[in-house]
LOZA-821595 format. One record per residue (C-alpha): x, y, z; residue in three letters. Coordinates in steps of 0.05 Angstrom, whole numbers, padded with zeros to 5 digits, always signed. Each point is the difference from the previous one (the first is absolute). Example, Ala and Ser with C-alpha at 12.3 -4.5 7.8 and 13.67 -1.06 7.14 Angstrom:
% LOZA-821595
+00246-00090+00156ALA/+00027+00069-00013SER/
END
This chain:
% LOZA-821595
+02040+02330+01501UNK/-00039-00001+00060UNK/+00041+00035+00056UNK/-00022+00053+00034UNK/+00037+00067+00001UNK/+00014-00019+00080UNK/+00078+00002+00004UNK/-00003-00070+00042UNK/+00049-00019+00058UNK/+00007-00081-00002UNK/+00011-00019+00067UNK/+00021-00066-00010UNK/+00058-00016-00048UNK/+00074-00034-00005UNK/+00053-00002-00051UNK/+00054-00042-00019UNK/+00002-00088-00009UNK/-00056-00036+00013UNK/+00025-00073+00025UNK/-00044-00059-00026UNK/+00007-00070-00019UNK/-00026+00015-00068UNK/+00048+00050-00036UNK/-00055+00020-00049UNK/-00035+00022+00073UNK/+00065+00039+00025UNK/+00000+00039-00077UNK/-00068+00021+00003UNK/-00003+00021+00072UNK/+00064+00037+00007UNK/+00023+00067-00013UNK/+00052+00053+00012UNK/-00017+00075+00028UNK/-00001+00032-00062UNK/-00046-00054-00036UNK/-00046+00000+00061UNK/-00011+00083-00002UNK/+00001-00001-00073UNK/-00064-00047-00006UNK/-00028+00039+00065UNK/+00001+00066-00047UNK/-00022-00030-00060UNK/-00074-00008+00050UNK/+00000+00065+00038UNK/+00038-00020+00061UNK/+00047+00062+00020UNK/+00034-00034+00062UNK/+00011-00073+00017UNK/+00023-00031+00070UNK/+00034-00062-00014UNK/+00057-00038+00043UNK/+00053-00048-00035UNK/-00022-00069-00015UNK/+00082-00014+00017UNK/-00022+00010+00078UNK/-00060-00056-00001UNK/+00026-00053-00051UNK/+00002-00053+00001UNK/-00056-00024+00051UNK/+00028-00022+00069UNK/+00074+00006-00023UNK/+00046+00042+00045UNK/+00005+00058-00049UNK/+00043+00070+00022UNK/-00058+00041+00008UNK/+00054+00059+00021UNK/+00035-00009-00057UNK/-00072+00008-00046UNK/-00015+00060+00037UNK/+00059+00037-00011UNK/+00012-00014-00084UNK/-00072+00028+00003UNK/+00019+00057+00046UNK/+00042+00025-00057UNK/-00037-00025-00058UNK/-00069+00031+00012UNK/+00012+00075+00002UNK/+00034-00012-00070UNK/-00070-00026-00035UNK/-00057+00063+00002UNK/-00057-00033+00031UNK/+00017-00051+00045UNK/-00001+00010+00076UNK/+00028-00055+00049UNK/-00024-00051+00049UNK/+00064-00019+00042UNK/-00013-00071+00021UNK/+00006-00026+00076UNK/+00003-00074+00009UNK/+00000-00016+00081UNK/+00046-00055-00018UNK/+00053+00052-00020UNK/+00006+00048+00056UNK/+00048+00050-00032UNK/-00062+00016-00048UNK/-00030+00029+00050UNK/+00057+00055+00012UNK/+00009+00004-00073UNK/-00076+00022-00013UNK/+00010+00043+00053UNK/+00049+00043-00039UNK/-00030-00008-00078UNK/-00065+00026+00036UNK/+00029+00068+00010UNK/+00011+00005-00079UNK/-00061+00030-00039UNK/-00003-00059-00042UNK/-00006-00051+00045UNK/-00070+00013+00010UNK/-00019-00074+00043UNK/+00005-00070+00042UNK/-00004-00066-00045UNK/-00008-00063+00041UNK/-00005-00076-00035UNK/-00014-00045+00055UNK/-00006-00055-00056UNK/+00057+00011-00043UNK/+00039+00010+00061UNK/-00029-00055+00030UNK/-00021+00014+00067UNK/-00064+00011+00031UNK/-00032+00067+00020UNK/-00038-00021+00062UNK/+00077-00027+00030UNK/+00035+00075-00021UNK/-00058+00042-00002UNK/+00014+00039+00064UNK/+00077+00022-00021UNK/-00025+00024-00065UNK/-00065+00039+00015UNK/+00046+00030+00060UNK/+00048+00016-00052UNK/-00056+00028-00055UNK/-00021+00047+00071UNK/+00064+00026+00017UNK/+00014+00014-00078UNK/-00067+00031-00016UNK/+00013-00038-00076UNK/-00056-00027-00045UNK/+00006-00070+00003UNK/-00023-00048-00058UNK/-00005-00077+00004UNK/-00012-00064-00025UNK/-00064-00036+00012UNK/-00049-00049-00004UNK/+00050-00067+00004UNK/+00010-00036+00061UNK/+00059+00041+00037UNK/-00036+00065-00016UNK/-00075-00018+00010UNK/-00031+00070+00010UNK/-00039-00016+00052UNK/+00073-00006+00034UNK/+00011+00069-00003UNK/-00058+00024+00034UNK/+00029-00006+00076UNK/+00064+00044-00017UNK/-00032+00049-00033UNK/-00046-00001+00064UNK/+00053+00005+00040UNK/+00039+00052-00039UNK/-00048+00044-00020UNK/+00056+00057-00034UNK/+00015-00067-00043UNK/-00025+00006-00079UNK/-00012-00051-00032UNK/-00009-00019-00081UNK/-00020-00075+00001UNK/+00011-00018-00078UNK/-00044-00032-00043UNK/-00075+00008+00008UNK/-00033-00070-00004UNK/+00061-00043+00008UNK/-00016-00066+00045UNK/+00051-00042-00024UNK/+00012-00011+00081UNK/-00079-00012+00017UNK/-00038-00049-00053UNK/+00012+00062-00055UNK/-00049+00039+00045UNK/-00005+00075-00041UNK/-00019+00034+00061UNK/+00053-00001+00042UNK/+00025+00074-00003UNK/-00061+00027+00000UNK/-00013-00031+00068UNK/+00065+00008+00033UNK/-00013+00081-00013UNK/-00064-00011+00022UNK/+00028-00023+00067UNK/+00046+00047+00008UNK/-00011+00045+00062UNK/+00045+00061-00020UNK/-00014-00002-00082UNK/+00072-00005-00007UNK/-00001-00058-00051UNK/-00010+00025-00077UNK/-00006-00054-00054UNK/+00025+00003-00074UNK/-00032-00024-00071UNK/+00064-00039-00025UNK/-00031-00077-00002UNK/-00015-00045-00048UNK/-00065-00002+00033UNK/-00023+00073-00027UNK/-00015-00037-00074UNK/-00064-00028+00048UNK/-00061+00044-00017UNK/-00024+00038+00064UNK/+00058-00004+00030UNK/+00025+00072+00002UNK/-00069+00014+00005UNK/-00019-00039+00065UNK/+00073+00032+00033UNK/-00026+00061-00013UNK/-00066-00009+00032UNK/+00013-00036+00058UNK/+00070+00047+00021UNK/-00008+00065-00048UNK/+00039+00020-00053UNK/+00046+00040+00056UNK/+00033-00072+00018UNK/+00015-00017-00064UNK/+00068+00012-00041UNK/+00013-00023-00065UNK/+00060-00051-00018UNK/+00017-00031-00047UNK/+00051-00050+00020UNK/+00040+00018-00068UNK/+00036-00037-00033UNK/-00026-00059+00027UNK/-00064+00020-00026UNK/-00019+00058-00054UNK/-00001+00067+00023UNK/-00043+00011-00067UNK/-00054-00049+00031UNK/+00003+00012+00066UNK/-00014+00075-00013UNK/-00052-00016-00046UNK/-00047-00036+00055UNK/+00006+00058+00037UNK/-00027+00044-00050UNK/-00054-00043-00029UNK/-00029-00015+00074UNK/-00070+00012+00007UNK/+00009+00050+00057UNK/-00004+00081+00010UNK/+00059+00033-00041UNK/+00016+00035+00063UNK/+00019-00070+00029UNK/+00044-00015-00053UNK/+00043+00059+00005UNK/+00003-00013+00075UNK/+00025-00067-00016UNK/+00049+00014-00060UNK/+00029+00061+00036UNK/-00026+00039+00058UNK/+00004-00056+00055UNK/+00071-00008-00017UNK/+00015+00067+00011UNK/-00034-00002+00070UNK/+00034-00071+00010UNK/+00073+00017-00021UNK/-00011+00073+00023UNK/+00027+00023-00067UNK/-00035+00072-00003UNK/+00070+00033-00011UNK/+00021-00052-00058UNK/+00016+00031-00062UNK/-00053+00000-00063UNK/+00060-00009-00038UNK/+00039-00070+00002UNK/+00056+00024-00041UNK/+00017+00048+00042UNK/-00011-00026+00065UNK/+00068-00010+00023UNK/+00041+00047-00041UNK/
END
């Protein structure tokens, strides 16, 4: 094994049924909670933030994102090691009342947005939600890199909004710009109030240098890792973390202390199992 003895936070996760056209695709990249944490352990990661694939699937369907949100609500607290994103989808107002409340629970530890799977675009509801990320004070992670979720997009409201943060998902995704790999890195370049954060969870990380440019052109401090389990493997996406030709001070920022400055989660237990008793 290579892992680290870093107890890891993945940033960036789901569980439940993947929807695809191929049903070999929907096996392989779904997963319920307890599969998801299980594979998490079996690589070092202690805690994993993940919101229910039930709430974004399938792709620009009217799903009941309340409805997601609240079998989650219950389910989470009942599987040691997994924390909450409560998902807000502009199109659904009552999420937005809804997040409100789950945010008050210690589990609930964050904001997920999916302009794409939702199927709107950020720069026409940007304003509402970076108004509501202010008045909530939540960490906020997002989609980004494909057309309704360009980061470049994001750059005005966090300007705007300054007590807005901001986790813009998957470093080097361009899908929405020619498959452009830089497109996070710039948009937190950009931004005036270093309110934007970007994770590791892309298919792109597999690129050699990747990681390592990130980390030279933003710091390791604006980097959290993700692994965008169980659409891809935790295993993997841990391993390029670990294996990265930078300082092994950056890599713990990235696996774990970034998150805990990002999620504020100074107070959360050591101990999964016993988080919620």
């Amino acid at each position: 094994m290579l892992f680290s003895d870093i107890p890891a936070i993945d940033s960036h996760a789901h569980y439940g049924r993947y929807v695809h056209a191929d049903p070999l695709i929907t096996a392989f990249s779904s997963g319920e909670a307890d599969l998801v944490v299980r594979r998490a352990r079996a690589c070092g990661i202690r805690w994993t933030v993940a919101s229910p694939l039930a709430g974004l699937l399938p792709r620009g369907r009217t799903v009941d994102v309340c409805a997601a949100n609240e079998i989650a609500f219950r389910e989470i607290p009942k599987v040691p090691g997994l924390l909450q994103y409560v998902i807000v989808n502009p199109l659904q107002p009552d999420t937005y009342d809804q997040a409100r409340t789950m945010l008050r629970s210690p589990w609930c530890v964050g904001i997920k947005i999916h302009p794409e799977e939702h199927a709107y675009r950020i720069a026409d509801h940007g304003d509402a939600l970076f108004s509501f990320f202010e008045e909530t004070g939540a960490p906020v992670m997002t989609h980004s890199g494909c057309p309704n979720s360009l980061p470049a997009d994001f750059v005005p409201f966090a300007d705007r909004h300054p007590g807005a943060r901001v986790m813009l998902a998957h470093l080097g995704n361009g899908a929405g710009d020619k498959g452009r790999v830089d497109l996070q890195v710039r948009a937190l370049q950009a931004a005036k109030h270093g309110n934007l954060w970007v994770d590791t969870s892309s298919a792109r990380s597999i690129l050699p240098g990747l990681v390592e440019w990130g980390v030279k052109e933003l710091g390791a401090e604006r980097l959290l890792f993700g692994s965008d389990t169980p659409l891809y493997d935790v295993a993997m996406q841990r391993t390029r973390i670990e294996t990265a030709e930078i300082p092994d001070a950056a890599k713990r920022l990235i696996l774990r202390d970034n998150a805990i400055a990002f999620f504020r989660l100074e107070r959360l237990p050591s101990d999964p199992t016993s988080a919620w008793a």
